[in-house]
C-alpha positions as semicolon CSV with decimal commas, in nm:
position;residue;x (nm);y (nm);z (nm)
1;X;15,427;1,635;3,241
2;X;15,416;1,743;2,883
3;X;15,103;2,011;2,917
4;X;15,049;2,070;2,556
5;X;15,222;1,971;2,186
6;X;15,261;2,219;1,871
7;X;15,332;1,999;1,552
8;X;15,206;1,924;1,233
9;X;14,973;1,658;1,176
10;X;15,123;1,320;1,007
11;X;14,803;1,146;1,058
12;X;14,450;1,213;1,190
13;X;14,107;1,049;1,286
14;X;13,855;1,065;1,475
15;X;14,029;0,933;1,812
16;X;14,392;0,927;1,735
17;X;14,648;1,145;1,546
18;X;14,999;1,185;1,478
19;X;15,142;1,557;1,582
20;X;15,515;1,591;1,438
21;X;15,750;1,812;1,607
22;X;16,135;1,836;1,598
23;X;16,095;1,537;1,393
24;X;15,985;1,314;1,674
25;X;15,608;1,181;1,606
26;X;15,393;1,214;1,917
27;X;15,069;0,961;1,874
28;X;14,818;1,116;2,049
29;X;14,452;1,008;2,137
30;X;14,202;1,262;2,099
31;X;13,856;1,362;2,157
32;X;13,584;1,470;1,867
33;X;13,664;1,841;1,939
34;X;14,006;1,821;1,932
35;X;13,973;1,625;1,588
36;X;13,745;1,901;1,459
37;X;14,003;2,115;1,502
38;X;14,255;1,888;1,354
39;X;14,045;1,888;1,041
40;X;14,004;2,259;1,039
41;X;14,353;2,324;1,022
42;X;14,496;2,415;0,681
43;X;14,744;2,165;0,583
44;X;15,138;2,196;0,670
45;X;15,000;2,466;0,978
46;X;15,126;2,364;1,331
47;X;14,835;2,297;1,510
48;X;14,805;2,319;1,890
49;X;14,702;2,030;2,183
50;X;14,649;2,085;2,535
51;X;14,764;1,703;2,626
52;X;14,772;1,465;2,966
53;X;15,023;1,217;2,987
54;X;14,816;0,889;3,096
55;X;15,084;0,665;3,300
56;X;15,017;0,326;3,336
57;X;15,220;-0,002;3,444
58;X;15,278;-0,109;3,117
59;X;15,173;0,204;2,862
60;X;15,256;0,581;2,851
61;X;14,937;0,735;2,658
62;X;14,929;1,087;2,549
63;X;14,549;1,224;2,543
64;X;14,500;1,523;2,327
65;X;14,239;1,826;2,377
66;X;14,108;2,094;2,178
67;X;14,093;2,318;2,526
68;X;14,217;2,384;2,819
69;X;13,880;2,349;2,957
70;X;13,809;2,023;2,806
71;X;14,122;1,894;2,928
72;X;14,053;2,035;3,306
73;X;13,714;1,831;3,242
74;X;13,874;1,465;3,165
75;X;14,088;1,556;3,457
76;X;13,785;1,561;3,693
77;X;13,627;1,264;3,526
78;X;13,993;1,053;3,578
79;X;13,911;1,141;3,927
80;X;13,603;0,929;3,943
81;X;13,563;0,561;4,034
82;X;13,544;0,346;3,739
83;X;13,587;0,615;3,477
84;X;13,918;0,547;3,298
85;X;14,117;0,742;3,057
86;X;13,931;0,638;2,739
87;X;13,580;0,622;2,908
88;X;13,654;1,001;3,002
89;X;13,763;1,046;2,636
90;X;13,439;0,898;2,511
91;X;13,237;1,136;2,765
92;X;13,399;1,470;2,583
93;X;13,363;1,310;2,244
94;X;13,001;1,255;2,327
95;X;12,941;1,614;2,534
96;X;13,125;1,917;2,480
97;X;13,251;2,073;2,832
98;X;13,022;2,331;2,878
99;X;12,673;2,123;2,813
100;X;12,853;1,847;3,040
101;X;12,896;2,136;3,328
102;X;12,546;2,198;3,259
103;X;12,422;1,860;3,272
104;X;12,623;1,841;3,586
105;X;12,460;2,119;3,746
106;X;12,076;2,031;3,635
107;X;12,147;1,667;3,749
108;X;12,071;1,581;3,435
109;X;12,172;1,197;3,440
110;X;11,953;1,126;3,129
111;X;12,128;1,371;2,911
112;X;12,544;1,200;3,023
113;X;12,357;0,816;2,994
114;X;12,251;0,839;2,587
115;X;12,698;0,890;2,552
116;X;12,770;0,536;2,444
117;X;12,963;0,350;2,757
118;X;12,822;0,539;3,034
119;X;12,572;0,355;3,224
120;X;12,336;0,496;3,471
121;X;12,539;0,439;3,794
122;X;12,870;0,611;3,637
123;X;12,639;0,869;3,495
124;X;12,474;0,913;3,885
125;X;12,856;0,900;4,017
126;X;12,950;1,194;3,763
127;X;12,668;1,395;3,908
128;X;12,749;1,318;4,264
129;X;13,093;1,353;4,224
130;X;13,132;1,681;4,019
131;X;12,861;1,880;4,163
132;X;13,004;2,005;4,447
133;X;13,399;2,055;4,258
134;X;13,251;2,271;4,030
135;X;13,083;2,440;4,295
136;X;13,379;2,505;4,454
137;X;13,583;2,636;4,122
138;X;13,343;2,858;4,069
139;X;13,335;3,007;4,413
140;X;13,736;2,999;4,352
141;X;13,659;3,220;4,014
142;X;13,434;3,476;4,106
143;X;13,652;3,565;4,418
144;X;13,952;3,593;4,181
145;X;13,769;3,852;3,983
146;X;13,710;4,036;4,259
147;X;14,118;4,096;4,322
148;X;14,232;4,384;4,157
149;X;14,637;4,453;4,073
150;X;14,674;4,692;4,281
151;X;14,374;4,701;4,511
152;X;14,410;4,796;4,836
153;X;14,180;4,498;4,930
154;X;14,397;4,210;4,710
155;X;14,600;4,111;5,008
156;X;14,276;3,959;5,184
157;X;14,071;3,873;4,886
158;X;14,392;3,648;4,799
159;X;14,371;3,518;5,159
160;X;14,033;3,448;5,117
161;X;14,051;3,235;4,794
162;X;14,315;3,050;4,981
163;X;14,059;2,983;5,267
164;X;13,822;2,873;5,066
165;X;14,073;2,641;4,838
166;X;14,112;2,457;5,168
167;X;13,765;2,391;5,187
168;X;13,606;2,662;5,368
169;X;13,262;2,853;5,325
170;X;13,375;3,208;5,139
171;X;13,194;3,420;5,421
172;X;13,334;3,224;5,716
173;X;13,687;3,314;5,508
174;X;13,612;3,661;5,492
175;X;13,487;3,644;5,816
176;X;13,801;3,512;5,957
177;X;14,027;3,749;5,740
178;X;13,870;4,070;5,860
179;X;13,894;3,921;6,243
180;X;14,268;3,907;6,152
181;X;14,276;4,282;6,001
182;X;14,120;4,405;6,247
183;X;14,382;4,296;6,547
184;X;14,673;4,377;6,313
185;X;14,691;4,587;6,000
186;X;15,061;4,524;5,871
187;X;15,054;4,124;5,818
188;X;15,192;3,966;5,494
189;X;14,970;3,700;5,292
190;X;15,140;3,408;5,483
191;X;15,068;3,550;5,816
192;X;14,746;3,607;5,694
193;X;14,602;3,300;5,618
194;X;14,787;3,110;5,882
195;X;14,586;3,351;6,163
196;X;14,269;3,297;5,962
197;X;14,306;2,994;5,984
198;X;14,289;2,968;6,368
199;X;13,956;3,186;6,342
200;X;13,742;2,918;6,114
């Protein structure tokens, strides 16, 4: 998977470029922030894309971001029914990822139907679809905050998040994980999770 391209830019608009680098040209199609920051860009500077490699039957398509967060976005969208690589481009062109979260979270199906493509159903499906995922990653974020290097607690917070990765409600996890703890102090991570497991 290439993850991300550093080149210079041969050619640029507002949903396709050309990023050279070792002399090989990589077309790319791109999103309105990632062509804002094309057009920021001094000339001759490398310039930086997070990318997806789109495989299809018949095309290889390189899709270029401006973040790592708008690419983890079209990434969720891909996952959708009936949201393909270009309508997810046209989504991020037409919301930037954190007012899309938003409008995730408020149900705000008004707000993702005035982006031109996205009908009401697809708009209803994003809703549907997302809100609970970005639920979860949250959940998955504030626990990972919590683990210290070092902490004397890090072993079962790490436990935890992998409870809860699975699926699982973070105080059933730490439920489980202190059940676990508490029959036997000196268990690695593996161990861990696999006997917290048996206790959710």
């Amino acid at each position: 998977m290439i993850e991300q391209i550093t080149g210079t830019i041969i050619h640029k608009s507002p949903t396709f470029c050309v990023l050279e680098n070792n002399g090989i040209g990589f077309g790319i199609h791109i999103t309105l922030n990632a062509f804002e920051l094309l057009d920021s860009s001094a000339a001759g500077e490398p310039v930086v894309l997070h990318t997806y490699l789109h495989v299809r039957e018949d095309a290889l398509q390189l899709y270029g971001f401006a973040s790592a967060e708008e690419k983890h976005f079209f990434k969720l969208l891909l996952g959708i029914s009936g949201v393909g690589p270009r309508l997810a481009q046209a989504i991020l062109s037409g919301m930037a990822p954190d007012r899309l979260r938003e409008a995730i979270q408020l149900e705000d199906v008004a707000s993702i139907t005035r982006i031109p493509g996205v009908g009401k159903k697809t708009a209803q499906r994003i809703v549907l679809e997302l809100k609970e995922k970005l639920k979860s990653e949250e959940k998955i974020e504030r626990i990972q905050e919590k683990i210290a290097p070092g902490s004397a607690n890090r072993q079962a917070m790490e436990a935890v998040l992998a409870l809860v990765a699975l699926g699982y409600k973070e105080n059933e996890a730490e439920k489980a994980v202190r059940v676990v703890l508490s029959r036997k102090n000196d268990v690695s991570l593996e161990e861990l999770i696999k006997e917290a497991l048996k206790e959710v």
